[in-house]
C-alpha positions as CSV (number, residue, x, y, z in Angstrom):
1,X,-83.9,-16.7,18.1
2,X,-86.6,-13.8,18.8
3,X,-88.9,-15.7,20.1
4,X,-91.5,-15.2,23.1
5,X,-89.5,-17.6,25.5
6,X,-86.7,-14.9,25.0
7,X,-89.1,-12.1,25.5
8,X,-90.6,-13.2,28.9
9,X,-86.7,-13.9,30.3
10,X,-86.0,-10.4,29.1
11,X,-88.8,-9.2,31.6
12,X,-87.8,-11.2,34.2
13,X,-83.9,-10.3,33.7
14,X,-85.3,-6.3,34.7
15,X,-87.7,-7.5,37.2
16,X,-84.6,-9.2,38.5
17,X,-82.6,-6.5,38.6
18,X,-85.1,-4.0,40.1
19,X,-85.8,-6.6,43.0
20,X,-81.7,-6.8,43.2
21,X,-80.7,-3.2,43.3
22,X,-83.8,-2.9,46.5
23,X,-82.2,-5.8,48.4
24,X,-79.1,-5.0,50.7
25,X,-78.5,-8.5,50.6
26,X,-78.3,-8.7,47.1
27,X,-74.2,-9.0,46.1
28,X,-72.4,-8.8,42.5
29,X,-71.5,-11.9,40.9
30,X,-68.6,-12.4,38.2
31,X,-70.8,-14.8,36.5
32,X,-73.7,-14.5,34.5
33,X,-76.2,-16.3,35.8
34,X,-79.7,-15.9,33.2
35,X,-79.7,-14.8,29.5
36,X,-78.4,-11.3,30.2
37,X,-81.0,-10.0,27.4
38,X,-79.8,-6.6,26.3
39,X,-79.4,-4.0,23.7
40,X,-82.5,-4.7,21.1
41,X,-81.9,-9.0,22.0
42,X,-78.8,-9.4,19.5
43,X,-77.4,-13.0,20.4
44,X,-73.8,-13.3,20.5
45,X,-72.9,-15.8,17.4
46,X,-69.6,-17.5,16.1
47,X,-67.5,-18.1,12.8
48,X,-63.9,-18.7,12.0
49,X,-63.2,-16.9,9.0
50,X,-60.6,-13.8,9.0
51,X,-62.9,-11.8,7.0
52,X,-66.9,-11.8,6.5
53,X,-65.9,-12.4,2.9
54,X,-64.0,-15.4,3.5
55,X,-64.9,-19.1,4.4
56,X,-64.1,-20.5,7.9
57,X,-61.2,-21.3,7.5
58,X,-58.3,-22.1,10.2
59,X,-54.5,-21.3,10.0
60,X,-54.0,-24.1,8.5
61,X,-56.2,-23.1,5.3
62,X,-58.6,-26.0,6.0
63,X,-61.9,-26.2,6.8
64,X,-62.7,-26.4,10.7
65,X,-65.7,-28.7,10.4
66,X,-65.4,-29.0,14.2
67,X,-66.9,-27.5,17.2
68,X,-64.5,-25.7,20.1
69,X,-64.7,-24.9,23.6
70,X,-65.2,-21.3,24.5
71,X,-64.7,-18.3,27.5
72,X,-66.1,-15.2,27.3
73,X,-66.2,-12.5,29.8
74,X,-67.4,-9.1,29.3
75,X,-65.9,-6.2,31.0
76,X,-62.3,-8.2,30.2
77,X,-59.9,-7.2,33.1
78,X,-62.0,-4.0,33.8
79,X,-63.8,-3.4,37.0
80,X,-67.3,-5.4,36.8
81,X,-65.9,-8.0,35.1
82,X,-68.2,-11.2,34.3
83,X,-68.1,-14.5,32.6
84,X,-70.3,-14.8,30.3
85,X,-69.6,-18.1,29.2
86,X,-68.0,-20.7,30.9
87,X,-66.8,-23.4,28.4
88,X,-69.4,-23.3,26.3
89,X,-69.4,-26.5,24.3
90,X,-70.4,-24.5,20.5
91,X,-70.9,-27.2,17.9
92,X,-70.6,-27.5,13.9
93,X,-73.6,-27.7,11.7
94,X,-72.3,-28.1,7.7
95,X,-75.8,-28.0,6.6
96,X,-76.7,-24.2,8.4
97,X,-76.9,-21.4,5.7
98,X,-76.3,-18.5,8.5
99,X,-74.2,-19.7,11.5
100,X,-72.8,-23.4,11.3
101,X,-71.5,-22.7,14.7
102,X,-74.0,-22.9,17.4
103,X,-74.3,-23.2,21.2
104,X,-78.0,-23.1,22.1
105,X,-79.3,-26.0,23.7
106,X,-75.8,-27.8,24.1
107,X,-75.6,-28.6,27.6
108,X,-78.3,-27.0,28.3
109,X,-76.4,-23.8,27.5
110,X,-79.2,-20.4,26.7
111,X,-78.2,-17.6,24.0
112,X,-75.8,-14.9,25.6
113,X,-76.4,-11.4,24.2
114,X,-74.1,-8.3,23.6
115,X,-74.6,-6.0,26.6
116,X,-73.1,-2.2,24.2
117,X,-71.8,-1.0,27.9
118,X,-69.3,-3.8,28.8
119,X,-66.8,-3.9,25.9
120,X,-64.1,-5.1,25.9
121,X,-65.6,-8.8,25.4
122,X,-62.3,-11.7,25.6
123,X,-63.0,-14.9,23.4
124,X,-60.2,-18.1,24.3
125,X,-60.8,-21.1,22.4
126,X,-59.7,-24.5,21.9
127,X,-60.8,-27.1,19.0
128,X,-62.3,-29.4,19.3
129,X,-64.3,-29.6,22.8
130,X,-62.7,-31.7,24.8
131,X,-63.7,-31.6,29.1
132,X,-59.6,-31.8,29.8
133,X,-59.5,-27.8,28.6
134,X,-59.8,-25.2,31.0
135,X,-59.8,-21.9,30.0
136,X,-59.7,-18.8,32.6
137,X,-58.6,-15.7,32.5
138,X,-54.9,-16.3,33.1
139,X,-54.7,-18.4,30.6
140,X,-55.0,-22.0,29.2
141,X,-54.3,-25.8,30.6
142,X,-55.0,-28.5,28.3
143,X,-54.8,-31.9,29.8
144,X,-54.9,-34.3,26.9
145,X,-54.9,-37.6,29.1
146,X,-57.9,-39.7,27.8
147,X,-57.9,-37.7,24.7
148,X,-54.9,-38.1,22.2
149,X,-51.4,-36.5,22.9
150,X,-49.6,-34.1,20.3
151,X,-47.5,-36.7,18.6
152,X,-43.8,-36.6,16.6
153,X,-44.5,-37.5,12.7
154,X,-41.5,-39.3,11.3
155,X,-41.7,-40.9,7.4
156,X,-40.2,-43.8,6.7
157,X,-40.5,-45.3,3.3
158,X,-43.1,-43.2,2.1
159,X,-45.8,-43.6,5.1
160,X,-46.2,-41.4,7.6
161,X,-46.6,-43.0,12.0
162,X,-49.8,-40.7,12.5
163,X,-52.1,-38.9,10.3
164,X,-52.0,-35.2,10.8
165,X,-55.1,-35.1,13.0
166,X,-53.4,-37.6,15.2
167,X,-50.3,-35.9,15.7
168,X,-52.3,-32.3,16.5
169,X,-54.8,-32.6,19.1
170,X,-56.5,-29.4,19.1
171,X,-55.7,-25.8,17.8
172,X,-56.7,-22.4,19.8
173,X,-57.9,-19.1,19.4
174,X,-58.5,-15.9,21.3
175,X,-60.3,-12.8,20.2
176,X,-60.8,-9.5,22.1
177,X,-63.5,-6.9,20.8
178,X,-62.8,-3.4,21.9
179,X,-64.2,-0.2,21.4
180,X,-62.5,2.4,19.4
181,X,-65.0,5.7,19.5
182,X,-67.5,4.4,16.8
183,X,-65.7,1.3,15.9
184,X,-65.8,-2.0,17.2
185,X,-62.2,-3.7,16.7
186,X,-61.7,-7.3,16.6
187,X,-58.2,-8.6,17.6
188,X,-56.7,-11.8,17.2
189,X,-54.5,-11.7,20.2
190,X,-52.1,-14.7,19.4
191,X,-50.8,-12.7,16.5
192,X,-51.3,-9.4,17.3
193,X,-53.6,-8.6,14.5
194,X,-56.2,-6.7,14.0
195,X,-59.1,-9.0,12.2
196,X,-62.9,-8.8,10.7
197,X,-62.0,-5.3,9.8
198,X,-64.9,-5.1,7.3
199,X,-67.9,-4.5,9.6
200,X,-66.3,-2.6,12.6
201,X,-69.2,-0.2,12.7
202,X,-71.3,-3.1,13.9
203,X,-71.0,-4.0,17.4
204,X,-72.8,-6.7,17.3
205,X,-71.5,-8.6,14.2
206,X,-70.3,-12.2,14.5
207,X,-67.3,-13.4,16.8
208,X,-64.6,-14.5,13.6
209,X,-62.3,-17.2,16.2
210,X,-58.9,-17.8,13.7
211,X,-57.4,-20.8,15.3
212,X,-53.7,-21.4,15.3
213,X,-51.7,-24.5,15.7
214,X,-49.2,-25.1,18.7
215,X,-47.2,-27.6,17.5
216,X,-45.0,-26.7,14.1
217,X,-43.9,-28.5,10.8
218,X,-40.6,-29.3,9.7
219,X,-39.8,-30.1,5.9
220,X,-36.2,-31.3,4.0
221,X,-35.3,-30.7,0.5
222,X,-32.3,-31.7,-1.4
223,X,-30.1,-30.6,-4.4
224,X,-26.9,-30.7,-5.9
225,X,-24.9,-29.3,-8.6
226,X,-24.0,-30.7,-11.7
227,X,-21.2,-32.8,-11.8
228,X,-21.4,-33.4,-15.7
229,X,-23.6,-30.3,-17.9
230,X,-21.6,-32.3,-20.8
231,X,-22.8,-35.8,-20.4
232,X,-26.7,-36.5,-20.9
233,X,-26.2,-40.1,-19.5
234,X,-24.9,-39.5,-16.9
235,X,-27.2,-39.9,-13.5
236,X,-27.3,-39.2,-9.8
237,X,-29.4,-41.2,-7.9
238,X,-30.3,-41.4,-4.2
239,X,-29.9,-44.9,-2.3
240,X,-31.0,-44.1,0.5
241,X,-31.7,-41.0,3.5
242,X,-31.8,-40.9,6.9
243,X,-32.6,-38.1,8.7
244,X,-32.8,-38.3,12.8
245,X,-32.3,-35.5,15.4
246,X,-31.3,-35.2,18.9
247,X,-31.3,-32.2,21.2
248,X,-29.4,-31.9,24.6
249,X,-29.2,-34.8,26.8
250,X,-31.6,-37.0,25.0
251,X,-34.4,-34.3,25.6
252,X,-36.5,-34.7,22.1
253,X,-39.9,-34.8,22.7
254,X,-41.6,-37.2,20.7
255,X,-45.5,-36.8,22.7
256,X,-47.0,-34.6,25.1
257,X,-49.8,-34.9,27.3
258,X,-50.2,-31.5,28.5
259,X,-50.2,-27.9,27.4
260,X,-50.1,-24.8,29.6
261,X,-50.1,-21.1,28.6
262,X,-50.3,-18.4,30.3
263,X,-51.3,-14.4,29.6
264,X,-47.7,-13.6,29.8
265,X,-46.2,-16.2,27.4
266,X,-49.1,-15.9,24.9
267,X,-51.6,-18.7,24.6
268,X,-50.1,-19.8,21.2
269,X,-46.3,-19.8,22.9
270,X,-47.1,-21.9,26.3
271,X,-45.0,-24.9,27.6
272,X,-45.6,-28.5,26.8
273,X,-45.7,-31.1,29.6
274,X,-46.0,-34.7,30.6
275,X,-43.7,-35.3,28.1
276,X,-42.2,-38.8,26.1
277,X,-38.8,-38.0,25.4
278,X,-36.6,-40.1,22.6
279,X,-33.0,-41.8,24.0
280,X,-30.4,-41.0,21.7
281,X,-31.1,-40.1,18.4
282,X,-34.7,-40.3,17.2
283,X,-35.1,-40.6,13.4
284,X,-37.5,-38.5,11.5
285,X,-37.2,-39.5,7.8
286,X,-35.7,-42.4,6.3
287,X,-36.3,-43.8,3.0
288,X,-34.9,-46.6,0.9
289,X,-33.5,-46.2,-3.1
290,X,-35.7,-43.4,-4.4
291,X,-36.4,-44.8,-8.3
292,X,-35.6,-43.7,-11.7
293,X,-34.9,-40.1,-9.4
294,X,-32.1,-38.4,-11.3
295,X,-30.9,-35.6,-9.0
296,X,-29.7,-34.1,-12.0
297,X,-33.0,-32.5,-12.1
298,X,-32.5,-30.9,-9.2
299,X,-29.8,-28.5,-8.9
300,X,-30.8,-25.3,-7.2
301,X,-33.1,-24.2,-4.3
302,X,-36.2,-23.8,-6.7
303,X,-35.9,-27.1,-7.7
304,X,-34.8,-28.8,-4.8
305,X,-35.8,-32.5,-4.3
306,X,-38.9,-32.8,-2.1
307,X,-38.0,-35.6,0.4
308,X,-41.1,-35.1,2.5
309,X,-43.9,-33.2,0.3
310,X,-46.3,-33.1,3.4
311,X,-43.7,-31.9,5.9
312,X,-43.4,-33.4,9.6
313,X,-45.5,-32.4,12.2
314,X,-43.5,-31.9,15.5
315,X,-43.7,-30.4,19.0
316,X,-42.2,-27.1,19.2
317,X,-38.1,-27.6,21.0
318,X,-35.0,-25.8,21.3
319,X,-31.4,-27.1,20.9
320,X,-32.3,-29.4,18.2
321,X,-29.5,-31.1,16.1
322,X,-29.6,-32.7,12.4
323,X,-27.9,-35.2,11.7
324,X,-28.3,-36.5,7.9
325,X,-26.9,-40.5,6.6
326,X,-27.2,-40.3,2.5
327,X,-25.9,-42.6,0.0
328,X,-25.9,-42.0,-4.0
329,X,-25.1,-43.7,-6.8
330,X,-23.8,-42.3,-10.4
331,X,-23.5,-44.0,-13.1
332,X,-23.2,-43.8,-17.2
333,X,-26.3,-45.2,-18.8
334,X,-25.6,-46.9,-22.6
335,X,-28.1,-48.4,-24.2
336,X,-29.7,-49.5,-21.2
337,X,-27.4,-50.9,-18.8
338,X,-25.7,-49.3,-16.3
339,X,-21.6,-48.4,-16.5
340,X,-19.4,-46.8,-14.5
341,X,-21.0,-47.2,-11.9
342,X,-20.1,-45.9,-8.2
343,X,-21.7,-45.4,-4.5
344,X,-21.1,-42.3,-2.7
345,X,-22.2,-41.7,1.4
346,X,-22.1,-39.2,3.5
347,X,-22.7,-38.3,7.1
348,X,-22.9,-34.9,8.6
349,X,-24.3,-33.3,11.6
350,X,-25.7,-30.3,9.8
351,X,-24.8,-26.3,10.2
352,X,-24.8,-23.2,8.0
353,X,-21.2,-22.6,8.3
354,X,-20.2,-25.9,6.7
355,X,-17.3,-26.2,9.2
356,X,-18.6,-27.2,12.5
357,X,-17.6,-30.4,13.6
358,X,-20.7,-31.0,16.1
359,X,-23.8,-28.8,14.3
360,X,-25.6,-26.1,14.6
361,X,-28.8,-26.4,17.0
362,X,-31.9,-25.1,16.2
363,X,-35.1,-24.1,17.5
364,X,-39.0,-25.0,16.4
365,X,-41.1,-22.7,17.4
366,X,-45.4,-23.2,17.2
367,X,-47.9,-22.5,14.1
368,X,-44.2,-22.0,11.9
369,X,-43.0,-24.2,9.0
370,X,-39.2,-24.7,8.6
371,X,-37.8,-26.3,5.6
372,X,-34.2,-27.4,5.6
373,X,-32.3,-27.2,1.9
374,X,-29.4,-29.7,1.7
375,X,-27.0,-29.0,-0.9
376,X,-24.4,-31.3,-2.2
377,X,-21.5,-29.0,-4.4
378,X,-19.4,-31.7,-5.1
379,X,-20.4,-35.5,-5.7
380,X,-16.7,-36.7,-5.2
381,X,-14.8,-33.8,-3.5
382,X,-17.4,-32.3,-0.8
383,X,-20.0,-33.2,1.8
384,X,-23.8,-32.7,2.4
385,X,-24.5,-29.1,3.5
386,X,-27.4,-27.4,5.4
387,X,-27.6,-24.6,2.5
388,X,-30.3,-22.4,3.9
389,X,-33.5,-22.9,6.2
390,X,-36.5,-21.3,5.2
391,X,-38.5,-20.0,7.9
392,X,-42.2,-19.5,7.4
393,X,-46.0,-19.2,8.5
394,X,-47.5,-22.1,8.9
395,X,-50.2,-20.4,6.2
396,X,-50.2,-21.8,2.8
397,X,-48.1,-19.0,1.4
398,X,-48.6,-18.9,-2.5
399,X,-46.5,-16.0,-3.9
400,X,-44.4,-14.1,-1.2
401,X,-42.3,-17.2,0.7
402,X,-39.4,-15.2,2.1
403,X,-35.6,-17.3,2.6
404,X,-34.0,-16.4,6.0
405,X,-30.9,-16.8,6.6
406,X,-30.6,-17.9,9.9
């Protein structure tokens, strides 16, 4: 990156400047126009990871093996503000041993260098590159037309509509660097966090980008309680689930071709637009006898049947209703054959308070996971209930999931 080309634009950048500051005709621009060599040459570079001790990872705990669309200005809502890049296309190399993301020579683009006077520096984001993303200062507009729309994922039988890189688009990020005194601090602006706090001494250290997802996940488990702790044979089994939801005049949203955001609602909280909305009901899960399943098994929250192991990726909506269609069957088992056989259905629109004729509705809000616990007291006397819905970070939390009751 040191090399002599950079030297000789250094030199010309101060011959520039001298000739500029001489000139009465010579005007401020808000863009950046040559390499902007500064400060001892230190290039600006990129990763994803929260921490320098970490991988890249993204919200999602995967690996972005992808390259994103960036903004940068210097200066950041200060008088003398500048754009220092302006959607810069930064790619993905897996085989680089110091920055697998890298922006030189892509689109012709040159190296952009810290200037130590012009903090704070804005970073916005969006993975992966796409030309329909425009990112400016007030925020973000992400037409998807040409590209793939955010998509509904329902399950039925076992297979998902879309794959989960189909049903989310793209992800986004923004960073600001500030200066603190001596330090250098890193925020991640979409969750009001402060990040990379391991090197904030260093002004000039790597850009960490943590990406976030805008769309959200939705999961359903079931369990029941035992309706014979004396009997070994016999078992509960599910015939069949159907899970569909509908929202306020038919106003699901089952794709989106557009996303807007801007500095006031957050870029991870914006609007979705151009939408395809469902008529009626739209059905989310629905799955056929579940066999040799003995919900038996499964008679608490902890062990709650999984019905959808991967979750459902959807676009984030208010007023959402549940409405759940299940049918069971119980039986004696002796010596192989079935006895006593009987079918059970029910059919509930679901709420917390067990009593409400026309359900609860809920909200989905972006880079969240809900799961949805129905709970069966009763085989023969009761309904299906919501019991609880866990609310959570999208993150893979391991050991601190926390139950709210909503």
């Amino acid at each position: 990156m040191f090399n002599r080309i950079s030297k000789i634009n250094y030199t010309l950048w101060w011959a520039g400047a001298l000739l500029c500051a001489g000139l009465t005709a010579c005007t401020a621009d808000t863009t950046i126009q040559e390499e902007d060599v500064v400060d001892n040459q230190t290039p600006m570079a990129f990763g994803t990871s929260l921490s320098t001790s970490e991988s890249a990872v993204t919200r999602a705990a995967t690996s972005l093996a992808a390259g994103f669309k960036v903004g940068t200005w210097k200066k950041f809502k200060q008088e003398g503000e500048q754009l220092v890049m302006d959607g810069y296309q930064v790619n993905y190399n897996s085989a680089a041993t110091t920055y697998r993301w890298y922006y030189e020579g892509v689109n012709n683009q040159v190296l952009r260098y810290w200037d130590l006077s012009a903090y704070p520096y804005e970073f916005r984001a969006v993975s992966p590159y796409f030309d329909g993303a425009t990112i400016t200062t007030s925020g973000l507009d992400l037409d998807l037309t040409g590209h793939r729309p955010f998509k509904a994922q329902i399950y039925i039988n076992g297979t998902y509509n879309v794959s989960n890189d189909e049903s989310e688009p793209c992800v986004v990020a923004q960073v600001c660097r500030k200066q603190n005194g001596s330090y250098f601090e890193d925020y991640d602006e979409i969750k009001s966090t402060e990040i990379n706090t391991d090197g904030k001494t260093n002004a000039v250290r790597e850009v960490q980008m943590p990406f976030h997802h805008l769309i959200t996940k939705v999961g359903f488990r079931i369990f029941i309680d035992d309706p014979q702790p004396s009997s070994p044979t016999y078992k509960v089994t599910l015939k069949s689930i159907k899970i569909s939801v509908v929202n306020a005049d038919n106003q699901f949203i089952t794709a989106s071709n557009r996303y807007t955001a801007t500095n006031t609602q957050g870029l991870g909280s914006g609007t979705f637009a151009e939408n395809t909305r469902a008529t009626g009901e739209f059905t989310l899960l629905q799955h056929g006898e579940y066999t040799d399943e003995n919900l038996r098994e499964h008679l608490n929250r902890a062990t709650a049947y999984d019905l959808c192991e991967n979750y459902m990726q959807q676009i984030p909506q208010k007023d959402v209703q549940i409405h759940v269609q299940v049918e069971m069957l119980t039986y004696n088992e002796v010596n192989g054959t079935m006895v006593d056989t009987k079918n059970i259905t029910y059919d509930r629109v679901l709420s917390l308070d067990k009593t409400s004729a026309t359900g609860d509705k809920f909200t989905w809000e972006p880079d969240t996971r809900y799961i949805y616990y129905l709970h069966i007291p009763n085989l023969i006397k009761d309904d299906i209930y919501l019991d609880t819905c866990e609310v959570l970070s999208w993150d893979e939390v391991q050991t601190s999931d926390i139950t709210i009751e909503l």
